[in-house]
Biotite code that builds the C-alpha atoms (Angstrom):
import biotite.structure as struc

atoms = struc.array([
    struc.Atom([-13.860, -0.201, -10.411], chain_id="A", res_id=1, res_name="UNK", atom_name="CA", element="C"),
    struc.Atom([-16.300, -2.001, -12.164], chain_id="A", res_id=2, res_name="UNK", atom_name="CA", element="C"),
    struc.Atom([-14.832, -3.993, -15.480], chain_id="A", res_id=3, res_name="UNK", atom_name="CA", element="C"),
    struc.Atom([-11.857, -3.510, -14.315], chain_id="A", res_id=4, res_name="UNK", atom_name="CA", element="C"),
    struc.Atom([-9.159, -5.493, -13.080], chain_id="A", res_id=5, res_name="UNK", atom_name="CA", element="C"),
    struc.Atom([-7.012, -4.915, -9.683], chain_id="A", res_id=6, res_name="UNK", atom_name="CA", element="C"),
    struc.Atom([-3.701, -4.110, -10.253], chain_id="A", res_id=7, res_name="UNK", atom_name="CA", element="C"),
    struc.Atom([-0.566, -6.403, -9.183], chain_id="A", res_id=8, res_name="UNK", atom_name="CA", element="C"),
    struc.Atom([0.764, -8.907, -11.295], chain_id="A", res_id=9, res_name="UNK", atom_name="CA", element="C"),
    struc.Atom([2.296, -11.500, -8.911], chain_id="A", res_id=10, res_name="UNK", atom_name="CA", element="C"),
    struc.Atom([3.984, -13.883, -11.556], chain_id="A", res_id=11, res_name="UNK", atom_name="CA", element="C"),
    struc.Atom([7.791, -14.250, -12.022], chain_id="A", res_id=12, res_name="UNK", atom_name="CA", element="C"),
    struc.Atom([8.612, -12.444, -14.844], chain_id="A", res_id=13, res_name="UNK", atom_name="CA", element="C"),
    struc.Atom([11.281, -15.138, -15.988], chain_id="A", res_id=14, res_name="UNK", atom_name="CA", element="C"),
    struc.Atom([8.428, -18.151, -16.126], chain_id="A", res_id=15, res_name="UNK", atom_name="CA", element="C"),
    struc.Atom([5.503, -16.963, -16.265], chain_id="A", res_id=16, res_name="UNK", atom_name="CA", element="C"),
    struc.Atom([4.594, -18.287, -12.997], chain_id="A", res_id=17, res_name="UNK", atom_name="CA", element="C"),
    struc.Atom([3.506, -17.426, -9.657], chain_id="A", res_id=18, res_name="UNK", atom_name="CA", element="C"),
    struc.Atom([6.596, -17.514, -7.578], chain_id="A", res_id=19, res_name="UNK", atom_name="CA", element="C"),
    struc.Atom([6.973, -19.972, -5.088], chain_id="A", res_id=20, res_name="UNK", atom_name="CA", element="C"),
    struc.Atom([5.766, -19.969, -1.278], chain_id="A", res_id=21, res_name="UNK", atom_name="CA", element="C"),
    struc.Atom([8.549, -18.353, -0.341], chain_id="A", res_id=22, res_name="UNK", atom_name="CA", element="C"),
    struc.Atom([9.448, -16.155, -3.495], chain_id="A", res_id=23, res_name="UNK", atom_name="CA", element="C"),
    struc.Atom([10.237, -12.780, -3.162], chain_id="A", res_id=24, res_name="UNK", atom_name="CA", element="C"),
    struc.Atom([7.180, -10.235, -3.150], chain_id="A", res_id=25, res_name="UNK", atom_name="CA", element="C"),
    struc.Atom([7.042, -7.756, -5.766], chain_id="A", res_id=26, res_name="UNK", atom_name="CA", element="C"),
    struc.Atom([6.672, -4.855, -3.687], chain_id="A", res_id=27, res_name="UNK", atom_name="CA", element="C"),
    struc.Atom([5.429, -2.265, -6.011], chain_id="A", res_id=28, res_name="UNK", atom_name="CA", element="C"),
    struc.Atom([2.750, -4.509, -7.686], chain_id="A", res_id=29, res_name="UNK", atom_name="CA", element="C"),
    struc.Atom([1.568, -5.284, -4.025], chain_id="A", res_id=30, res_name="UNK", atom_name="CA", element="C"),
    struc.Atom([1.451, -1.611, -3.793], chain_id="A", res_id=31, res_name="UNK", atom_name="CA", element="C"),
    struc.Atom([-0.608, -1.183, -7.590], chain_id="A", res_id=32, res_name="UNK", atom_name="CA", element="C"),
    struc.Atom([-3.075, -3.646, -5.659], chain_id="A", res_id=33, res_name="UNK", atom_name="CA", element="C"),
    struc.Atom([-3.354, -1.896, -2.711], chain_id="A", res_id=34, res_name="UNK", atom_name="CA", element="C"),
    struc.Atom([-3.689, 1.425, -4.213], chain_id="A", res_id=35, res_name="UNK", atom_name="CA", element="C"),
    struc.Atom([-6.308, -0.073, -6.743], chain_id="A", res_id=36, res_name="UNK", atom_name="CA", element="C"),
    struc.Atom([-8.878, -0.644, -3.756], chain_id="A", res_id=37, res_name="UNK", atom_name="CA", element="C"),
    struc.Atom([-7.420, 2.562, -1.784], chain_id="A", res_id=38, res_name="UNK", atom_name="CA", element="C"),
    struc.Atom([-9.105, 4.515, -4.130], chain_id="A", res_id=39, res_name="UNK", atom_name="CA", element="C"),
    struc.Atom([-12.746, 3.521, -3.743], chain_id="A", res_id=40, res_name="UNK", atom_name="CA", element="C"),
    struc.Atom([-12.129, 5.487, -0.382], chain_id="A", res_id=41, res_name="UNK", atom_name="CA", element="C"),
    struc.Atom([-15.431, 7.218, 0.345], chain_id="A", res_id=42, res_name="UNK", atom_name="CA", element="C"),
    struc.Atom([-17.531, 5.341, -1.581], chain_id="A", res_id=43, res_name="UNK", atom_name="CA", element="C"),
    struc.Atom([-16.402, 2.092, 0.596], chain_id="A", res_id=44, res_name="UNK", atom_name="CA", element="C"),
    struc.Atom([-15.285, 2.449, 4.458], chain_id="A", res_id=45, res_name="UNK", atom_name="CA", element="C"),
    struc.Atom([-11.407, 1.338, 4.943], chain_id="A", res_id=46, res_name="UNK", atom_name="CA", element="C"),
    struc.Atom([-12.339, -1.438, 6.918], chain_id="A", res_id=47, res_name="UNK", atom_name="CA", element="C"),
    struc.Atom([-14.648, -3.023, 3.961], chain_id="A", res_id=48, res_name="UNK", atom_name="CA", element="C"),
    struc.Atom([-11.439, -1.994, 1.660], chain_id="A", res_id=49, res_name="UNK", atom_name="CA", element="C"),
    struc.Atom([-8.582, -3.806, 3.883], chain_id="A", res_id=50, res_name="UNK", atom_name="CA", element="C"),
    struc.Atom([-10.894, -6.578, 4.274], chain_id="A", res_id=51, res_name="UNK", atom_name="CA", element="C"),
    struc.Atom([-11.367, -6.890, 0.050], chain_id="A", res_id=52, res_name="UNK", atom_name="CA", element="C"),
    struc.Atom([-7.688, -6.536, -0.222], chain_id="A", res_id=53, res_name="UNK", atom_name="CA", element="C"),
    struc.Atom([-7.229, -9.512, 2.407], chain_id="A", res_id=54, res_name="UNK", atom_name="CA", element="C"),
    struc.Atom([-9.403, -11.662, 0.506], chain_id="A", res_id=55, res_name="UNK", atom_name="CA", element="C"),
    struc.Atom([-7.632, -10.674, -2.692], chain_id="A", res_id=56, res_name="UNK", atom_name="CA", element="C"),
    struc.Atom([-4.250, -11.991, -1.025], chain_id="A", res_id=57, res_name="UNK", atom_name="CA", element="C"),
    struc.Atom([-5.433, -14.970, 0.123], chain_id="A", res_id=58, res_name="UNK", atom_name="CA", element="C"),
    struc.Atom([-6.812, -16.177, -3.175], chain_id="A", res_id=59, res_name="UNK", atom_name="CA", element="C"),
    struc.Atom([-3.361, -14.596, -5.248], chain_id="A", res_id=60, res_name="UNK", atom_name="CA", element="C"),
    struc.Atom([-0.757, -15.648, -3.339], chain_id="A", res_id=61, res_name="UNK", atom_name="CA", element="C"),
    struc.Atom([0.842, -18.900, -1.352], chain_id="A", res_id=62, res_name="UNK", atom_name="CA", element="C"),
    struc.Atom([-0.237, -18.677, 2.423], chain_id="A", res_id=63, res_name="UNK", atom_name="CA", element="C"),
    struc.Atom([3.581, -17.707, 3.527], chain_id="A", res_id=64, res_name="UNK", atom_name="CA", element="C"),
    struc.Atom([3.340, -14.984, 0.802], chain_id="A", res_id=65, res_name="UNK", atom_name="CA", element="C"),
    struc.Atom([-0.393, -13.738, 1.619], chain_id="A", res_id=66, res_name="UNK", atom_name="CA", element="C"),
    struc.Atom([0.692, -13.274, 5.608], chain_id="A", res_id=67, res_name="UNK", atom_name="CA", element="C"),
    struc.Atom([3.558, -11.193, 4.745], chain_id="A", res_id=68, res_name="UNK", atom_name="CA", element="C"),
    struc.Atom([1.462, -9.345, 2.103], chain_id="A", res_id=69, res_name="UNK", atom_name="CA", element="C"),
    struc.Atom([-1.380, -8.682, 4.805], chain_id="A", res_id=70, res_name="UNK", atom_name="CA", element="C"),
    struc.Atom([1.399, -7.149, 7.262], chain_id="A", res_id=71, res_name="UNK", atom_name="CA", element="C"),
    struc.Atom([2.840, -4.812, 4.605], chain_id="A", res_id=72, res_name="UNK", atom_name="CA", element="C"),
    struc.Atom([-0.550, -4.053, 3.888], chain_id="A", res_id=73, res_name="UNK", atom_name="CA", element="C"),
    struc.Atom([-1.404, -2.955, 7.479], chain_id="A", res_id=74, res_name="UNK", atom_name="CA", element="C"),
    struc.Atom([1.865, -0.843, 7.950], chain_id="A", res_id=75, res_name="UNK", atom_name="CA", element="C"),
    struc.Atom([1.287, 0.817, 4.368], chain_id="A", res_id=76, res_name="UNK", atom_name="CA", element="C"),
    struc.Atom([-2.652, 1.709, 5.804], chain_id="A", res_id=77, res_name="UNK", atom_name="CA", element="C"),
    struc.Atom([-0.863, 2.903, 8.948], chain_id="A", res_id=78, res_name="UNK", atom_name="CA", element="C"),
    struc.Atom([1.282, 5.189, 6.334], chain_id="A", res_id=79, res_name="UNK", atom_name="CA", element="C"),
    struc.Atom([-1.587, 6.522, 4.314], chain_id="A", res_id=80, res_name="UNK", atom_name="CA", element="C"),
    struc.Atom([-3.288, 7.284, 7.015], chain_id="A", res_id=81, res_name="UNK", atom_name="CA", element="C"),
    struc.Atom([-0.651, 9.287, 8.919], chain_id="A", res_id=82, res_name="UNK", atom_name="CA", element="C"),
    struc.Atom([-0.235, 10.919, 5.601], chain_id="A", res_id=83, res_name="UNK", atom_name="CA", element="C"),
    struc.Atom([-4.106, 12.468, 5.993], chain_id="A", res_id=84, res_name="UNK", atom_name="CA", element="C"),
    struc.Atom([-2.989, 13.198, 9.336], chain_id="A", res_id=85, res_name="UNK", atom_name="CA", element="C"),
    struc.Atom([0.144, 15.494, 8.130], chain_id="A", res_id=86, res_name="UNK", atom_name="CA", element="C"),
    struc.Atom([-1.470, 17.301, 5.872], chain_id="A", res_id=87, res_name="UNK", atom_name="CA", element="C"),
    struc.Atom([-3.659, 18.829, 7.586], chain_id="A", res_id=88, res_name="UNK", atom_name="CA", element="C"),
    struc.Atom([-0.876, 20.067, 9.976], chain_id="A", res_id=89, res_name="UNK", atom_name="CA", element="C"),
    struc.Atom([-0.275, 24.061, 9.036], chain_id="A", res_id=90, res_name="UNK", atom_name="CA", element="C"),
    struc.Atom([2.985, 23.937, 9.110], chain_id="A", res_id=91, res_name="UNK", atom_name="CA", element="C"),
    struc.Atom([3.699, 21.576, 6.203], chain_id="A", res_id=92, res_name="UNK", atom_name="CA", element="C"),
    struc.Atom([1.154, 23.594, 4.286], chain_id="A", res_id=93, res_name="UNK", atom_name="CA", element="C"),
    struc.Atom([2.451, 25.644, 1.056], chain_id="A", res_id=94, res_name="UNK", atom_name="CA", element="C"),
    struc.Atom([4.293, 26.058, -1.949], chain_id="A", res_id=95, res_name="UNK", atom_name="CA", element="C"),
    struc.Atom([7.328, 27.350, -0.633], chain_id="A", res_id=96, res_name="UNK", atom_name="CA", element="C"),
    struc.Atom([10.885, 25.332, -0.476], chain_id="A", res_id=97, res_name="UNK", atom_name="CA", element="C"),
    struc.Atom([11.128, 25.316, 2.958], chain_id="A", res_id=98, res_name="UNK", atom_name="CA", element="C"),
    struc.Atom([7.277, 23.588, 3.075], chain_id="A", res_id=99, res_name="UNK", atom_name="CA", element="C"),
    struc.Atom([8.116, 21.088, 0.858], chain_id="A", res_id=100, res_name="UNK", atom_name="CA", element="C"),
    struc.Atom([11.313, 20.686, 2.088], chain_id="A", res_id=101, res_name="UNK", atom_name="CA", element="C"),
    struc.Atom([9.687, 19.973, 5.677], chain_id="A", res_id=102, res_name="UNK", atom_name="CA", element="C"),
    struc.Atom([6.844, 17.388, 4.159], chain_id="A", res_id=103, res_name="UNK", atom_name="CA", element="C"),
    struc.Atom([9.846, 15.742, 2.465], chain_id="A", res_id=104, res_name="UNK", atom_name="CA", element="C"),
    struc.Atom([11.396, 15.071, 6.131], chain_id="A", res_id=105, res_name="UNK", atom_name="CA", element="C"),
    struc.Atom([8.345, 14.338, 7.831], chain_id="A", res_id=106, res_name="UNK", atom_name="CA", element="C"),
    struc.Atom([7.287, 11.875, 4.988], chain_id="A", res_id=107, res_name="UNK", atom_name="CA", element="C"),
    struc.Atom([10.858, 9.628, 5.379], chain_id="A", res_id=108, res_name="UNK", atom_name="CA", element="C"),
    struc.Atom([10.880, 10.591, 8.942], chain_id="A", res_id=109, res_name="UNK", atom_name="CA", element="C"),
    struc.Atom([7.557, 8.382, 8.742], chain_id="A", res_id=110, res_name="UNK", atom_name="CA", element="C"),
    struc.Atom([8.612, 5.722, 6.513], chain_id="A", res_id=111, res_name="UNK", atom_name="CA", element="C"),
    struc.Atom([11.511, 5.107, 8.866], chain_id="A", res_id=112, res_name="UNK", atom_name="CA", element="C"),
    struc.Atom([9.325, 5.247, 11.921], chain_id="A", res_id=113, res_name="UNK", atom_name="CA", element="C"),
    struc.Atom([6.835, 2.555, 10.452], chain_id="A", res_id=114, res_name="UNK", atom_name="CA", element="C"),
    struc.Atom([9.775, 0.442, 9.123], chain_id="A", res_id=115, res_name="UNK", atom_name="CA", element="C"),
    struc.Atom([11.001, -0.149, 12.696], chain_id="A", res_id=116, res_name="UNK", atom_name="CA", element="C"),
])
């Protein structure tokens, strides 16, 4: 991570400026930023990683923005971490269609679980 910069670009396209405090969030650059400090899983404990992401929100975004941020950022934690959790379950294991067809399921059966 070093020398580079976190991903998520939280400016409106059309101005060139952060949107306002209650401007849509762009979900998949939240995600890019997320998944940017994700990675250093392992060499950084999860807790230390939310926390750097937190901070990261706080000083990008409006307040209104940054606390919805944080709570998309504890459900999508919630996700990966379920994630670990399926795969190690046998049954999902393989190649075969009717494996992946099964992780498929589980994987929106999640989403839609966690979206509730």
């Amino acid at each position: 991570m070093q020398d580079t910069p976190p991903g998520g670009d939280f400016r409106d396209p059309q101005s060139d400026a952060y949107a306002g405090q209650t401007g849509a969030l762009a979900f998949g650059e939240l995600r890019r930023l997320f998944d940017y400090y994700i990675s250093a899983v392992g060499v950084q404990s999860i807790v230390a990683i939310a926390q750097r992401i937190r901070t990261e929100l706080e000083w990008r975004l409006p307040p209104p923005q940054a606390q919805n941020a944080q709570r998309l950022l504890g459900l999508y934690l919630e996700f990966k971490r379920k994630l670990v959790e399926l795969n190690a379950k046998p049954e999902l294991s393989g190649n075969g269609v009717q494996a992946i067809r099964n992780r498929l399921l589980t994987i929106q059966d999640l989403r839609a679980l966690l979206q509730q």
